[in-house]
N, C-alpha and C positions, 0 to 999 in steps of 0.2 A: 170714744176717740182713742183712749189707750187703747184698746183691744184693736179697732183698726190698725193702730199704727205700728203694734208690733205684728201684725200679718203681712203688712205692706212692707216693712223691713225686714222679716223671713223670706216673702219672693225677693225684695231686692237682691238679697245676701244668697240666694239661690242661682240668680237669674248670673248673677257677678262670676258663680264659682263656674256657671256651665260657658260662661263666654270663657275663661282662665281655662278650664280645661279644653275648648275649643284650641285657645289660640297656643296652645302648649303641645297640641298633638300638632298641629299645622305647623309648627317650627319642629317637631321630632320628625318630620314626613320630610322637611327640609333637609335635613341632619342624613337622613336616609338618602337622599337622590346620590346614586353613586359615579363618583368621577371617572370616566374610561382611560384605558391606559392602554401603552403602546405595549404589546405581546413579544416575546422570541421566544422559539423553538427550538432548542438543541437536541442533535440526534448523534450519538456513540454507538459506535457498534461495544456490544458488551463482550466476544472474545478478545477482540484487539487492543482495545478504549483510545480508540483513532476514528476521530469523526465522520459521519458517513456522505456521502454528496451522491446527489441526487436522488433524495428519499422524498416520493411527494407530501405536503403536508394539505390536510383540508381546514379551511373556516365555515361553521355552521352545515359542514357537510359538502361543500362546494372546492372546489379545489382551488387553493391558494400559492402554490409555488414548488421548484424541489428545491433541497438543501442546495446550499454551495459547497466549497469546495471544505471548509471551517464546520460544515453540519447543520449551518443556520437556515432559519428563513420566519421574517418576520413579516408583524400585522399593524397597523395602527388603529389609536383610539378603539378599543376594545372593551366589553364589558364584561361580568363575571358568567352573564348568560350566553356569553357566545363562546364556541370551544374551536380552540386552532391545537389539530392534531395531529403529526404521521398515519399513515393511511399505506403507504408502499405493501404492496401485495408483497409476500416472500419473507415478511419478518414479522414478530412477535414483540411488543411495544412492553416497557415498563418505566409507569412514572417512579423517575429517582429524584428530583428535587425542583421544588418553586422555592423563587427568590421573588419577592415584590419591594419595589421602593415604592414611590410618593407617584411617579409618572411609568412607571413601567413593571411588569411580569415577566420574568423570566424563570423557563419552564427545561428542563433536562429532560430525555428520557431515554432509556438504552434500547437498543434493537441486536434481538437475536436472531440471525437468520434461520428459514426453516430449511434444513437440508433438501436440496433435492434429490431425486435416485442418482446422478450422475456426480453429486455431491458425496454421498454415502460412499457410493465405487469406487472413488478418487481418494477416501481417506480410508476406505478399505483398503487400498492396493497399496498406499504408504504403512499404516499398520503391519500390513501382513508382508510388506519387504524387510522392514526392521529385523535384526539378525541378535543375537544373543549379545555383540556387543556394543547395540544401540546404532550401528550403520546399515545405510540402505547402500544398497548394487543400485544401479544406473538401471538395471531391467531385471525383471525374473530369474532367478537363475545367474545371473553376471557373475564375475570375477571381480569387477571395475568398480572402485568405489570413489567418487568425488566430492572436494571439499564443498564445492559452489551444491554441488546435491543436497549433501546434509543439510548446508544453511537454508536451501528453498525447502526442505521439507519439514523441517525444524521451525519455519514461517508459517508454512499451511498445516502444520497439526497444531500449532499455539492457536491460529483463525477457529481450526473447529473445534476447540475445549480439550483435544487431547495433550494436556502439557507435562503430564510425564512422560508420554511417547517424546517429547521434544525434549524436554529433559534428559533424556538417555543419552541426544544426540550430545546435550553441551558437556554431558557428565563424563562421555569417552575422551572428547577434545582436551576437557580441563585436566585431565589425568593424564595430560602426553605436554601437559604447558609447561612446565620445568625442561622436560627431556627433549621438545619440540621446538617449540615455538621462542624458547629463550635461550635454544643452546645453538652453538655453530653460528651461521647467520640469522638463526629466526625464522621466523614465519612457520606456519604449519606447510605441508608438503599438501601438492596439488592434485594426487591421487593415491591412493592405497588399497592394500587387497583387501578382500571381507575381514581380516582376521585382523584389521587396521595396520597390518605393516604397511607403514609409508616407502613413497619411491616415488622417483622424479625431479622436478623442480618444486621452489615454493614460490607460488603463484601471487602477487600481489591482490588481485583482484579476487580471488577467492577468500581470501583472509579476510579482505575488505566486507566480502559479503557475510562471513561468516559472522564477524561482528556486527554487521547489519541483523541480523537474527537475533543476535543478543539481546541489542537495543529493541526489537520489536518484545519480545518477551517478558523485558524488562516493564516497557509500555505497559502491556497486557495483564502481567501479572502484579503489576506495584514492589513484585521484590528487587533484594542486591545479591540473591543465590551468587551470580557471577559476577560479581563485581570488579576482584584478582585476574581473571581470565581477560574480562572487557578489558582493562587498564593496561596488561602485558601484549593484548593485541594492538589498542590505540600505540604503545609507546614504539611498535615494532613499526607499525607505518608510520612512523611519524617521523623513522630512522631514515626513511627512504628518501625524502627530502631532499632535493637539490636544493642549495641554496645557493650555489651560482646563476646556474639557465633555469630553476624555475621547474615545480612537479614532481611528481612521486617516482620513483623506479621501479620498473616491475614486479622485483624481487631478484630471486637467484635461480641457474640453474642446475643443476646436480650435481655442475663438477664446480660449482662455485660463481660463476662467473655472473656477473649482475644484468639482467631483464632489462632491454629497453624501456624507455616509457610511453605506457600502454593508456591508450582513452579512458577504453570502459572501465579499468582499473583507477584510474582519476576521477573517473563522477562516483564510483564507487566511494572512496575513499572522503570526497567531498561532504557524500551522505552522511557517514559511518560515525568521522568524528566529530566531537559535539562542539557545539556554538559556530564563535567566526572570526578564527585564529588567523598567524601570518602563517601557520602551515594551509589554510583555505585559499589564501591570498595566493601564495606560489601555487598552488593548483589552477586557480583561474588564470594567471601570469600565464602561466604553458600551456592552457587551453585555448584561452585565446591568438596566443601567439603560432604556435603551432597545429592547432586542429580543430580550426573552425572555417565553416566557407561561410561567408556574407551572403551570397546569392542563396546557398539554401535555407539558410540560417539553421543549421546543423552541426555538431560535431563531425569530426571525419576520424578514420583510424587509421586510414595506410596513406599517407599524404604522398608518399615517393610513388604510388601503384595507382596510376588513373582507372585500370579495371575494376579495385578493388578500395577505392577511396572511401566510399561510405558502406557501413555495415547498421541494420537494423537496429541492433542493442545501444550502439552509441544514442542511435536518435531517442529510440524510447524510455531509456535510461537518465537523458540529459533531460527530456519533459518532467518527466518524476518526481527528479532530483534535484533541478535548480526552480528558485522562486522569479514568478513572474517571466518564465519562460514565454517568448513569442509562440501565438495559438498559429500562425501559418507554416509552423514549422511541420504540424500532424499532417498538413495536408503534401507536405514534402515525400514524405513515406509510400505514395503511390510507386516509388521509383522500382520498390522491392513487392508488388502486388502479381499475384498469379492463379491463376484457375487450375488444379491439374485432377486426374483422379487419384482416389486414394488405392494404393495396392492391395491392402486387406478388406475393404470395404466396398471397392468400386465405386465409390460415391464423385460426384464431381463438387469439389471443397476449395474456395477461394480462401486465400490467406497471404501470406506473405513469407520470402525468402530471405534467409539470411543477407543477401550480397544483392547486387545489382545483374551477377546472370541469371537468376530468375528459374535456376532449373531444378529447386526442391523445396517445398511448402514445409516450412518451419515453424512448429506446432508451437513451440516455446515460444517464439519471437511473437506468431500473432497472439498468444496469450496477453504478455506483454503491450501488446499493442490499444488487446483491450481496457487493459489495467488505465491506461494513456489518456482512451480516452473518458474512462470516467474520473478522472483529476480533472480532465479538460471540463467537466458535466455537461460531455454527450453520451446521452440516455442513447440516442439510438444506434449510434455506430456502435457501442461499447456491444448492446446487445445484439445488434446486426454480428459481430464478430463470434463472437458466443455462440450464434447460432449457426455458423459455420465452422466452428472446435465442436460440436456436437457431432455432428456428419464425421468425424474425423476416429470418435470413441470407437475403439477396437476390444477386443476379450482376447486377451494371450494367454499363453501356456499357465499363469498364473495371477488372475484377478483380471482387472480392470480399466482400460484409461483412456491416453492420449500417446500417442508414439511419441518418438522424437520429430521423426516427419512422417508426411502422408504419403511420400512415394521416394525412389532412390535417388541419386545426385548427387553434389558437393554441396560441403558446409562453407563457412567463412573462405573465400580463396575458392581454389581448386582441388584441396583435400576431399576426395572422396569419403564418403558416410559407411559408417561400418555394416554390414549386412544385416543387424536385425533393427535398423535404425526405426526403417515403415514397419515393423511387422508385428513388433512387442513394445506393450507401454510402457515406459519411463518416467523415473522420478521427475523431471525438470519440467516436463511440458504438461503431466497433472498439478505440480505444484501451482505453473503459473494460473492454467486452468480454475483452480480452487482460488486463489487471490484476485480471478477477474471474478468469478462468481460472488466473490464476499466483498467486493468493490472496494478492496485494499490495497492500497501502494506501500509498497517494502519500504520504498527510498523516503517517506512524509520526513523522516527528520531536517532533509538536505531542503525539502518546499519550505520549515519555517523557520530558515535561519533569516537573522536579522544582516541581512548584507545591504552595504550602503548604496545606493542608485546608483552611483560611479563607476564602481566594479560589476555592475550589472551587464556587462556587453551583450549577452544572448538576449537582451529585454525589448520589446519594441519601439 
């Protein structure tokens, strides 16, 4: 019976430990079933590190959304075995960071875009215009060198990694900031020869822009290289200031006398400086007071000249640039729409004209236009436009591009277009070209400022 009973108590004490091990794995199996969680996808362009919109993203290979306008685009209740990815044909993906809490993953990742040929050509022709003292001519060959130039090319070589090419540009400006831009009335001068002797007026809106470059740069590259220059620029607009009626003044013109106050030069300037000051506030004071029409819900620029009351830039400039701008405003812009051929190409190229006569396709404006609407994240008009700047690419005497326009005419007004306007490419209408391609907006500072709904007037 002893010997029985310690066998019968060896199975017991067996039988006990395999139930114990049973019910010990059965609760680790527990322990294991994993909680799903809600996903976000963030997508940065890694030249710029300004968010990309409308980058498709796939879940399990199916496609789940494009980014908005912030780079997002989320998934719920997700588990470790399902994968929510960027997928956009045209860019090169790199996981940079997962953040997981208790209920959610959130996942970064950068996108390089992959140059196209017309990509390549566009920052060939900016490289190879660059001159020994870091400025570009307006075209091959030119005499004409413009502030608004430099800043857009100084944008679109930071976009494609070339940032000491862009460098050069802020490194000539920074060197003329004492003798320039702080001496007399300020401002840098609106045009100068290749050899940067300035002459003219000093343009507010150019200045505005150039500091817009700045600050992309800045973005881009995480430095404070110019931080002295940005500060002497912001203080110089910031001079212009009315503070009786309200907005910026133009600037000056050569023999001194002070700039009306200009639109595009006000949304400029809105972008440029930072946050959302009472100098933002007197900007919008004069905007809305003086150069908005209700019915388009548009900026206007010559309010006294019914001919000439709305111009292109205003419009695309002010979507850009102000947050929660009304979306019926893009569909305003038909007013400046045209078909014409192009001179050097013979192509038949729909685009859009500076002005309301309609009589010369303005390669810069529809760039812009595209830029517009991918802030809007329309995927297909952005590329619908795109692929009518492409019919436009011409081969000049030297490189590569986009003319200024696609055939002869008048610019803004009645001012006739200088003769090699259609026939030789131009810094301004590749630059825009390369920013609709890398699905960049210059103006993203001015989209996220924190202004209060009140002041909101352009909002729907």
């Amino acid at each position: 019976m002893l010997e029985l009973h310690g066998v019968f108590g060896t199975r017991m004490r067996n039988l006990s430990f395999s139930l114990f091990a049973l019910l010990a794995l059965f609760t680790s199996c527990q322990k294991e079933v994993e909680t799903p969680k809600d996903r976000q996808v963030l997508v940065i362009s890694r030249t710029s590190g300004q968010p990309l919109p409308s980058i498709e993203v796939a879940l399990n290979g199916q496609f789940q959304g494009y980014t908005d306008e912030q780079g997002y685009v989320s998934a719920l209740q997700l588990t470790s075995s399902d994968t929510l990815i960027p997928v956009e044909p045209g860019f090169e993906y790199t996981l940079v960071t997962q953040i997981e809490t208790g209920t959610q993953l959130n996942t970064t990742y950068w996108a390089t875009k992959k140059a196209s040929e017309k990509d390549s050509l566009a920052v060939a022709l900016l490289l190879d215009l660059q001159n020994v003292f870091g400025l570009l001519p307006t075209v091959p060959y030119g005499t004409l060198v413009s502030t608004y130039d430099q800043a857009l090319a100084a944008i679109a070589l930071t976009l494609a990694g070339e940032t000491q090419s862009a460098e050069r540009i802020f490194d000539f400006f920074d060197s003329k900031r004492t003798s320039e831009l702080e001496n007399g009335p300020g401002g840098f001068h609106q045009f100068r020869s290749v050899d940067g002797a300035p002459t003219g007026r000093r343009w507010m809106g150019d200045n505005a822009w150039l500091l817009i470059a700045l600050k992309n740069y800045e973005e881009a590259t995480g430095t404070d290289k110019y931080s002295t220059l940005i500060a002497s620029l912001e203080n110089w607009l910031i001079s212009l200031n009315d503070p009786v009626n309200h907005g910026l003044w133009g600037g000056f013109e050569a023999n001194g006398d002070t700039i009306h106050k200009i639109t595009e030069g006000n949304i400029d300037a809105f972008a440029a400086l930072d946050g959302y000051t009472n100098i933002h506030r007197s900007i919008i004071n004069h905007l809305e007071s003086e150069k908005w029409d209700d019915i388009d819900g548009n900026f206007v620029a010559w309010p006294t000249n019914p001919s000439y009351n709305f111009a292109l830039d205003c419009n695309t400039w002010g979507y850009c640039a102000f947050p929660n701008f009304d979306d019926a405003s893009r569909q305003a812009i038909s007013k400046y729409a045209l078909t014409v051929t192009s001179t050097k190409t013979a192509e038949q190229i729909s685009g859009y004209c500076f002005d309301e006569d309609k009589d010369a396709l303005w390669f810069e404006g529809t760039g812009q236009v595209a830029v517009m609407h991918w802030v809007a994240g329309d995927r297909q008009s952005a590329n619908d436009v795109l692929s009518e700047l492409g019919k436009g690419w011409i081969v000049g005497s030297s490189g590569e591009g986009l003319p200024y326009t696609a055939n002869q005419g008048t610019s803004y007004g009645a001012d006739p277009l200088w003769t090699a306007a259609d026939t030789e490419p131009c810094v301004s209408s590749t630059a825009w070209y390369l920013m609709a391609s890398f699905r960049h907006n210059p103006l993203f500072q001015g989209r996220k400022k924190s202004v209060p709904i009140a002041d909101q007037f352009w909002a729907p």
